[in-house]
TORVOMAR-712728 format. One record per atom (N, C-alpha, C): x, y, z; residue in one letter. Coordinates in steps of 0.2 Angstrom, whole numbers, padded with zeros to 4 digits, always signed. Each point is the difference from the previous one (the first is absolute). Layout:
BEGIN
XYZA ...
// end
This chain:
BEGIN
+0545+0320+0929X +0001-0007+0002X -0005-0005-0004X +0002-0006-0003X -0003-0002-0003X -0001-0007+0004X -0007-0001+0000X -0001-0008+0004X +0004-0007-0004X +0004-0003+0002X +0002-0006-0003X -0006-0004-0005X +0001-0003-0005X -0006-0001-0005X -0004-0009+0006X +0004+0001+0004X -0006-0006+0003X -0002+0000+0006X +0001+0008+0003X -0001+0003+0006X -0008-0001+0002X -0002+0000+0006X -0007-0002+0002X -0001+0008+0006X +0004+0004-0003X -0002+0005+0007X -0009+0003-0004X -0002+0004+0005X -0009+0002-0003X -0005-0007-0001X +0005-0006-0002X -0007-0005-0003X -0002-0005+0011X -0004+0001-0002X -0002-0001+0007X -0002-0011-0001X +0000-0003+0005X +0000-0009+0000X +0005-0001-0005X +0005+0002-0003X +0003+0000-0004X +0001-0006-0003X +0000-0009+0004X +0002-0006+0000X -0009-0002-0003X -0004+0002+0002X -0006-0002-0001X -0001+0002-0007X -0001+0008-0001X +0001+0004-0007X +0002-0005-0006X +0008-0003+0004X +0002-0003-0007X -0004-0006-0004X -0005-0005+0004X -0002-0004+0001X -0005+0002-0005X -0003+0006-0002X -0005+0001-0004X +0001+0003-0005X +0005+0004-0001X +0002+0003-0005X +0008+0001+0000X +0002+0002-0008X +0006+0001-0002X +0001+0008+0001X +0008+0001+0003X +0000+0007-0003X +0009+0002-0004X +0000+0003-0005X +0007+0001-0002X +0001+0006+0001X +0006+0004-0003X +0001+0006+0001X +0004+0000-0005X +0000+0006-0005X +0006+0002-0003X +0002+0007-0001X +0007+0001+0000X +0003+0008-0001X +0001+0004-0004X -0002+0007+0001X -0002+0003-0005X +0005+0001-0005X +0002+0005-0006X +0004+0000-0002X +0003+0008+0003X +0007+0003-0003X +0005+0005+0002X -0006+0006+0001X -0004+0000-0005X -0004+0009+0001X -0006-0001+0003X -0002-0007-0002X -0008+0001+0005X +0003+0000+0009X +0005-0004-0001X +0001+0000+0008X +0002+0006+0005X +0000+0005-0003X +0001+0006+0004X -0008+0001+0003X -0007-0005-0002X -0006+0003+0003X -0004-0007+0000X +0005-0004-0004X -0005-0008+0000X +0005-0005+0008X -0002-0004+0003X +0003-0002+0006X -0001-0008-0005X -0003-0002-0001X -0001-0007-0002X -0006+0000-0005X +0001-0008-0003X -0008-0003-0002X -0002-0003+0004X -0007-0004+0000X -0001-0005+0002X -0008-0003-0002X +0005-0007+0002X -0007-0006-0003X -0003-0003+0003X -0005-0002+0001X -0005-0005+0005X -0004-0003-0004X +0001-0007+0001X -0005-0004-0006X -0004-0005+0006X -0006-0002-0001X -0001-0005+0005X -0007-0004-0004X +0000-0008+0004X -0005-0002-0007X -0002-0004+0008X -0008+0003+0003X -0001-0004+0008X -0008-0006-0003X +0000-0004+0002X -0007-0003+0001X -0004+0003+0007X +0002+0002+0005X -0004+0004+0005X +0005+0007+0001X -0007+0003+0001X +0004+0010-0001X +0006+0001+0007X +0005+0005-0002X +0005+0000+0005X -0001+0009+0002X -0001+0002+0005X +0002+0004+0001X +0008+0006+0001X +0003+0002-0004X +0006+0001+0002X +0002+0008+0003X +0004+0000+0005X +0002+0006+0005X +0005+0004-0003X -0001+0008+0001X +0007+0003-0002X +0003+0004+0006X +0004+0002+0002X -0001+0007+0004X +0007+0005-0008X -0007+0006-0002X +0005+0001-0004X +0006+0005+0000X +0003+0001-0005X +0007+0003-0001X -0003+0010+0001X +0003+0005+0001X -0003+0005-0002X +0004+0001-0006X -0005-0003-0006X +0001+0000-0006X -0008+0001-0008X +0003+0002-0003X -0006+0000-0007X +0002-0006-0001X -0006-0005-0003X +0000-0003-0004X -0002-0003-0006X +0000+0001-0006X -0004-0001-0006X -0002-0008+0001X -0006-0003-0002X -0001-0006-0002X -0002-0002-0006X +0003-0006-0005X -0004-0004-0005X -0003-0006+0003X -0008+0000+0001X -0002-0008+0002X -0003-0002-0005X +0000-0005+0002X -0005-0005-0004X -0004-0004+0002X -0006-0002+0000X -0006+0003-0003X +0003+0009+0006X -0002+0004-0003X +0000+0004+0006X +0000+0009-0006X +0004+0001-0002X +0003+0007-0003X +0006+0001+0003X +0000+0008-0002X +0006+0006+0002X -0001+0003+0004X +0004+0000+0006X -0002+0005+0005X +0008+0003+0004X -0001+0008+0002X +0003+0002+0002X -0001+0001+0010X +0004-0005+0004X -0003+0001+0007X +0007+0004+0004X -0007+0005+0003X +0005+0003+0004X +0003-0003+0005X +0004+0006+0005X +0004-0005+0006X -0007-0001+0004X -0001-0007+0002X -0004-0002+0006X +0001-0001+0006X -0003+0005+0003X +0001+0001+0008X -0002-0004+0004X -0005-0007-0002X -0002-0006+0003X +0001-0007-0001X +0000-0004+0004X +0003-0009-0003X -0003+0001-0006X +0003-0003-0006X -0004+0000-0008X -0003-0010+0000X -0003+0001+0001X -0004-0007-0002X -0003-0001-0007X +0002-0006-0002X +0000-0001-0007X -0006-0008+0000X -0004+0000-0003X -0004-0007+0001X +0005-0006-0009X +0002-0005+0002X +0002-0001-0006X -0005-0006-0001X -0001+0000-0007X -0007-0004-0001X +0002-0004-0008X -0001-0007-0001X +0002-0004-0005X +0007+0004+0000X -0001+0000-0009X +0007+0001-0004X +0000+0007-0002X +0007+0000+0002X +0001+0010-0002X +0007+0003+0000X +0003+0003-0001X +0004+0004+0001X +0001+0009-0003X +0007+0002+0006X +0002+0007-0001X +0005+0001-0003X -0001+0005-0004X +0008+0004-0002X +0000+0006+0003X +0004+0000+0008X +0002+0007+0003X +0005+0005-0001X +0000+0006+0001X +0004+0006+0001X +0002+0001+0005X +0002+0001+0003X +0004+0003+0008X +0003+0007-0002X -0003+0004+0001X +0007+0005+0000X +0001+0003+0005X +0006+0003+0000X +0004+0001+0006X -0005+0007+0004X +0001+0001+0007X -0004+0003+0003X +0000+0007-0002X -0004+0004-0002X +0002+0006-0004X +0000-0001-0008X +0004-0004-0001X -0002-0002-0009X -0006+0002-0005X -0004-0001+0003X -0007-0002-0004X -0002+0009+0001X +0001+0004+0002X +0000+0007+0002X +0005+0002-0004X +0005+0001+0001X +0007+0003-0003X -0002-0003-0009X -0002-0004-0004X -0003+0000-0006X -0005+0005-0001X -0006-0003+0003X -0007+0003+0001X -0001+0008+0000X +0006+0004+0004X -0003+0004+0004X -0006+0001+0003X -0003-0007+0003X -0007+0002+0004X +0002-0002+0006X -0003+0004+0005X -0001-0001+0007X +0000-0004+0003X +0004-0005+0000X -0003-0008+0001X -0003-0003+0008X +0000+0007+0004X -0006+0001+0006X -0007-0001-0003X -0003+0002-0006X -0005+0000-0003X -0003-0008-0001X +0006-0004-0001X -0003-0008-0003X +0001-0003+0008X +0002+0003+0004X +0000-0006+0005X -0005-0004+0003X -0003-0006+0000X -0003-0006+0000X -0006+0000-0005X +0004+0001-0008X -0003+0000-0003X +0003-0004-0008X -0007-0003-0001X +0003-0005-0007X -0004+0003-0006X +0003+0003-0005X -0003+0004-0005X +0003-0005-0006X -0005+0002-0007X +0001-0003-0005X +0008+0002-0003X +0003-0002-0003X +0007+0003-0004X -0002+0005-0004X -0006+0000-0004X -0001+0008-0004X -0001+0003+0005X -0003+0001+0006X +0000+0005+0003X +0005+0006+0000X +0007-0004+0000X +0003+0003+0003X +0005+0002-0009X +0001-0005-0003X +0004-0001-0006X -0006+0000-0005X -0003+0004-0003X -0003+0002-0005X +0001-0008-0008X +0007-0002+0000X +0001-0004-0006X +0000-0008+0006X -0001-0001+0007X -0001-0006+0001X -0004-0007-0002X -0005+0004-0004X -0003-0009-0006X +0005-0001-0003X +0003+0004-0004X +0005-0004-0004X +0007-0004+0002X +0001+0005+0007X +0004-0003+0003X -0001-0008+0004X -0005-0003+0005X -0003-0003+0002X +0000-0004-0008X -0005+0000-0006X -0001-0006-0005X +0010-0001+0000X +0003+0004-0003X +0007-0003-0002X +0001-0006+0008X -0001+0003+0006X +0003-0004+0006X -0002-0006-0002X -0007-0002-0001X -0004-0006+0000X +0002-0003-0007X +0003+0004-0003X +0001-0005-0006X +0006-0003+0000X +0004+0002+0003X +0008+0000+0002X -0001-0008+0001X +0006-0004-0002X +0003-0008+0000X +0003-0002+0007X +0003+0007+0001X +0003-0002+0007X +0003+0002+0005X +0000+0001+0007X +0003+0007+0005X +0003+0004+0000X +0006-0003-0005X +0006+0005-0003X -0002+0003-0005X -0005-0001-0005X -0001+0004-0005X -0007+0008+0003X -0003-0005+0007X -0006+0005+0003X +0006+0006+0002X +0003-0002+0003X +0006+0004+0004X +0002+0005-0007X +0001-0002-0006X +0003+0005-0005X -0003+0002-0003X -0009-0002+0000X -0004+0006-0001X +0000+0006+0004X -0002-0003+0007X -0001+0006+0004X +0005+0002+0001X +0007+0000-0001X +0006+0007+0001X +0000+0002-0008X -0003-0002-0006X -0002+0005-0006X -0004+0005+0004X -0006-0004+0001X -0004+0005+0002X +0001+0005+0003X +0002-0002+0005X +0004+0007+0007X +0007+0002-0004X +0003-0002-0006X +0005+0006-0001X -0005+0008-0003X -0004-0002-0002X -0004+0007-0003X -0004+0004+0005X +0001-0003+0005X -0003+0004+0008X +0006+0002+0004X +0007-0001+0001X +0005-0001+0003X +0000+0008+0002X +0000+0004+0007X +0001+0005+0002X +0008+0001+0000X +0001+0007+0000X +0008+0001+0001X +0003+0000+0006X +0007-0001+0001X +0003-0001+0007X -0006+0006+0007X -0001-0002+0003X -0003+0006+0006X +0004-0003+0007X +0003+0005+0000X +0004+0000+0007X -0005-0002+0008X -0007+0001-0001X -0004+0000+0005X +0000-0006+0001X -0004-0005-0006X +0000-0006-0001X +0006-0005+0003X +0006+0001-0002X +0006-0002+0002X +0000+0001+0007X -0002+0004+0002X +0001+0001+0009X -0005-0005+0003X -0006+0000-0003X -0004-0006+0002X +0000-0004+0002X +0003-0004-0006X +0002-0007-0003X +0005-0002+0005X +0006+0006-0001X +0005-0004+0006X -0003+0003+0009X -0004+0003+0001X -0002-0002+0006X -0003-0006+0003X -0004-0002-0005X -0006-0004-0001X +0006-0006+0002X +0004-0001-0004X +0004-0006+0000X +0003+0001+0007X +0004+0003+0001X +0002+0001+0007X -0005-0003+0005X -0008+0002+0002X -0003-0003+0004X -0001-0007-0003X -0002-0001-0005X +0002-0009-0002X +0005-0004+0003X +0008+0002+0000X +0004-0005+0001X +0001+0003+0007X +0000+0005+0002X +0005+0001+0008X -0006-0002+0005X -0002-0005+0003X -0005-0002+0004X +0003+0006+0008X +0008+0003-0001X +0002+0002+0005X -0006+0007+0001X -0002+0002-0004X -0006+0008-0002X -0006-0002+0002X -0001+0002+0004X -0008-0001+0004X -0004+0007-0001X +0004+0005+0002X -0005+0009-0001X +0002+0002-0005X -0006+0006-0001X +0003+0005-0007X +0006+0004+0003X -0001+0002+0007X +0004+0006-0001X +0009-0004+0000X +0001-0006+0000X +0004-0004-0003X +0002+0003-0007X -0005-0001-0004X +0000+0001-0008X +0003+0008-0002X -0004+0005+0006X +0000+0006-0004X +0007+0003+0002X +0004-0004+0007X +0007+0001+0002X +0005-0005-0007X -0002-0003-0001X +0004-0004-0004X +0000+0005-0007X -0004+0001-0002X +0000+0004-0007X -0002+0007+0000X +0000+0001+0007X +0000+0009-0001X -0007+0002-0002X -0006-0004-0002X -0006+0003-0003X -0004+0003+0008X -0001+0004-0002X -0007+0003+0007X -0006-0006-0002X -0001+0001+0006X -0007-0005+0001X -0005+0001-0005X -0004+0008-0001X -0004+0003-0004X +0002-0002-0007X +0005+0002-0001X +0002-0003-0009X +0000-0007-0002X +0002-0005+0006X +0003-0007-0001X -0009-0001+0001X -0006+0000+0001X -0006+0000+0002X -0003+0002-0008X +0000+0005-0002X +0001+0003-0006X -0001-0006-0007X +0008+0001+0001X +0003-0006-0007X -0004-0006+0002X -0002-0003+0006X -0002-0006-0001X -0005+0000-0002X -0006+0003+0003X -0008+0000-0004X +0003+0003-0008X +0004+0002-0001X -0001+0001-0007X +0002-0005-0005X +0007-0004+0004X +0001-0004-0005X -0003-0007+0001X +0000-0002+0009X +0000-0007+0001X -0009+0000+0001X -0001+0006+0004X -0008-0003+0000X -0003+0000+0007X +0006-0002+0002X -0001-0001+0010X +0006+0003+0001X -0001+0002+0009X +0004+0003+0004X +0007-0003+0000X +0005+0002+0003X +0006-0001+0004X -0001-0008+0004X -0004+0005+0005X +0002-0004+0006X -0005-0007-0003X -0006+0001-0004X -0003-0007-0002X +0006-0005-0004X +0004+0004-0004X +0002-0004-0004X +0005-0004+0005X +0003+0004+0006X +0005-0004+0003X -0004-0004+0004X -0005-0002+0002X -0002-0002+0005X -0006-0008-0004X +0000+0003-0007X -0001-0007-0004X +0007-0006-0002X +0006+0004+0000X +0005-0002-0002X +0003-0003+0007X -0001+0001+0007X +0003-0003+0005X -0004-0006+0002X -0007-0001-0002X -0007-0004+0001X +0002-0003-0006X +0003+0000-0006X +0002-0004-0006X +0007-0007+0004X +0005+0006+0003X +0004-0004+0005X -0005-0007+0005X -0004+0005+0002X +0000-0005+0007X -0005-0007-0002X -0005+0000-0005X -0002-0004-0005X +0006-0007-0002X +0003+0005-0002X +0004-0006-0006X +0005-0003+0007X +0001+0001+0006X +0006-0003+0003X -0003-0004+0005X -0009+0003+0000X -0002-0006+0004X -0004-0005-0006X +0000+0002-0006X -0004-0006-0005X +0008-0005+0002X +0009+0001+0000X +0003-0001-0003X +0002-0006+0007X -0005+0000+0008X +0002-0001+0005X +0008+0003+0002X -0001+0005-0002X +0009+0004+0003X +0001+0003+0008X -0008+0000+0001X +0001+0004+0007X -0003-0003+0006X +0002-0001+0008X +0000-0002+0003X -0003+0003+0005X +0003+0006+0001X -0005+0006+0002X -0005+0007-0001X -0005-0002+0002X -0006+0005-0005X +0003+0006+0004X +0003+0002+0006X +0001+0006+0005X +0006+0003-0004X +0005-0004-0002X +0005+0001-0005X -0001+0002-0009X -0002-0003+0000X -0004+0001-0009X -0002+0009+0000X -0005+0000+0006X -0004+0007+0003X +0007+0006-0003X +0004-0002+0003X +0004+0006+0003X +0006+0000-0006X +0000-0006-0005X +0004+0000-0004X -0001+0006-0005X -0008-0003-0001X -0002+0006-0005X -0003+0005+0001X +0001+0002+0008X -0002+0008+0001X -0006+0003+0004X -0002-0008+0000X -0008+0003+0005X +0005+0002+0008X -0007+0002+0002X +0000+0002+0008X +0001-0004+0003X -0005-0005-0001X +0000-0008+0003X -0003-0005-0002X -0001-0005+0002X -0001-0004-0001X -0009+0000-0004X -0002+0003+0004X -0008+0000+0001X -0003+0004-0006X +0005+0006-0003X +0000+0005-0004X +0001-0005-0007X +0004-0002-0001X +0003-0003-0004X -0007-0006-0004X -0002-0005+0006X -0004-0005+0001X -0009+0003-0003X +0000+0007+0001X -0006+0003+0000X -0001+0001-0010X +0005+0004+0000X +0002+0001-0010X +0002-0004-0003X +0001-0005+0001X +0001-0007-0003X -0009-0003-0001X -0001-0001+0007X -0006-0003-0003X -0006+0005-0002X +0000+0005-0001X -0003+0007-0002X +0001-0002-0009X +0006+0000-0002X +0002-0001-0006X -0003-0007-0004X +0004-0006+0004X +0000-0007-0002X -0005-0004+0001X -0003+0003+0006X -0007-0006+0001X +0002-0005+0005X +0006-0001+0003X +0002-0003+0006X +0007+0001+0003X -0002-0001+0006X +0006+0004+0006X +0008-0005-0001X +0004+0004+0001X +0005-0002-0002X +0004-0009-0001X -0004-0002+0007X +0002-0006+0001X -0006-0004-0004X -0007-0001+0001X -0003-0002-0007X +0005-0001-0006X +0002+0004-0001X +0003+0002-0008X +0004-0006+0001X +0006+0001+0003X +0006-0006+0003X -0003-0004+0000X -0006-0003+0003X -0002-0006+0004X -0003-0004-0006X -0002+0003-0006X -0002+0000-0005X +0005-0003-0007X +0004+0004+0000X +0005+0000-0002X +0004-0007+0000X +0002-0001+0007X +0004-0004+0002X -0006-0007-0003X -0007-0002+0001X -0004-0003-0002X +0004-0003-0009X +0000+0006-0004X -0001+0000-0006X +0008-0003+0000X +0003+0002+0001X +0009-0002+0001X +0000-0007+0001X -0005-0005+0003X +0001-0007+0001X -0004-0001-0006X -0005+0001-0001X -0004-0002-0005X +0004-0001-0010X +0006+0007+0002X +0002-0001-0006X +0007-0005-0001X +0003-0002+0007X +0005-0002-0001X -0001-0008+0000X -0004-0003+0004X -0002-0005+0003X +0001-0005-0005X 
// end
């Protein structure tokens, strides 16, 4: 499942975010996209520094910054905080959850909250990273980097495939709260479905599900959708209310109704 290119799920203050920075997205093409999910661009030019929130995707992501280099960041297991300072922009990678493993054959358990150089991982990345920077423009960055990745392109793996459409599964069906949901639905044992995951996505099952329902419960209260937090609770699968209220602010940095309260703030400020 692929996020609508003006989807605000993971980006946390989403209305305030905008106010400081730009973000676009573009599509990959027909072969990258069996392991590219998107591009993505963030430019921002601040006279005082913004700090911006993520809670992120369980995903690799390559970056080209400016001022900044090449870097390859694993999936992050913690709100990603970005300080954005004067004038700057990215050229990102998203690739789909699994993706960055299924090229690589590496362990992508190994990079988790971890930002390493692009040579580390890609031996010819300076050369890659100068052509990005020298590029005229996003769609030409975007047909560097799928030249690039057609000469790393791994061949069909059925493992891989199993992933990606699980992975997507807990993405859109907000109805999937447990794993053992997931292992009944596609017939994987617990141990194998545990397995595939540190190898190709990096984190567990049940983290991946439990970020993708806390992705839910964000976005519906940035969006003021919900009326009740005891309802929200049990839509996405917690225990209750308490449970729910406790992982959120564990994750986000404040408890459910903050976020709303917050939220709805930014909501007047932008329409007004």
């Amino acid at each position: 499942m692929t996020q609508p290119a003006d989807s605000e799920r993971g980006i946390l203050h989403p209305r305030e975010q905008a106010r400081h920075r730009s973000l676009h997205r573009l599509a990959p093409g027909p072969d990258a996209g069996r392991f590219v999910e998107w591009y993505w661009i963030v430019e921002w030019d601040l006279d005082e520094p913004y700090t911006a929130e993520v809670l992120p995707f369980p995903s690799v992501n390559v970056t080209f910054e400016q001022p900044g280099g090449a870097f390859v960041n694993g999936v992050c297991t913690r709100k990603f905080e970005r300080e954005l300072v004067g004038r700057g922009r990215a050229f990102g990678v998203k690739f789909w959850a699994g993706g960055f493993g299924a090229i690589t054959g590496l362990d992508v358990g190994s990079l988790c909250d971890l930002v390493l150089p692009l040579t580390d991982v890609f031996p010819d990345g300076d050369r890659l990273a100068d052509l990005i920077f020298a590029a005229e423009s996003d769609g030409r960055r975007r047909a560097v980097f799928e030249a690039f990745l057609h000469d790393h392109l791994a061949p069909p793996d059925p493992s891989y495939e199993l992933v990606r459409e699980i992975v997507a599964t807990m993405a859109a069906d907000r109805s999937v709260a447990r794993v053992d949901e997931i292992t009944e639905r596609f017939d994987v044992p617990i141990r194998t479905l545990q397995r595939l995951f540190r190898r190709y996505v990096g984190v567990g099952p049940k983290w991946v599900l439990r970020r993708y329902r806390l992705h839910d419960g964000a976005e519906l209260l940035a969006q003021g959708e919900v009326t009740e937090l005891a309802e929200l609770s049990a839509s996405l699968g917690y225990f209750d209310q308490a449970h729910f209220s406790k992982e959120f602010k564990q994750q986000i940095g404040l408890t459910p109704l903050e976020y709303a309260t917050r939220a709805a703030a930014e909501r007047q400020i932008t329409y007004r």
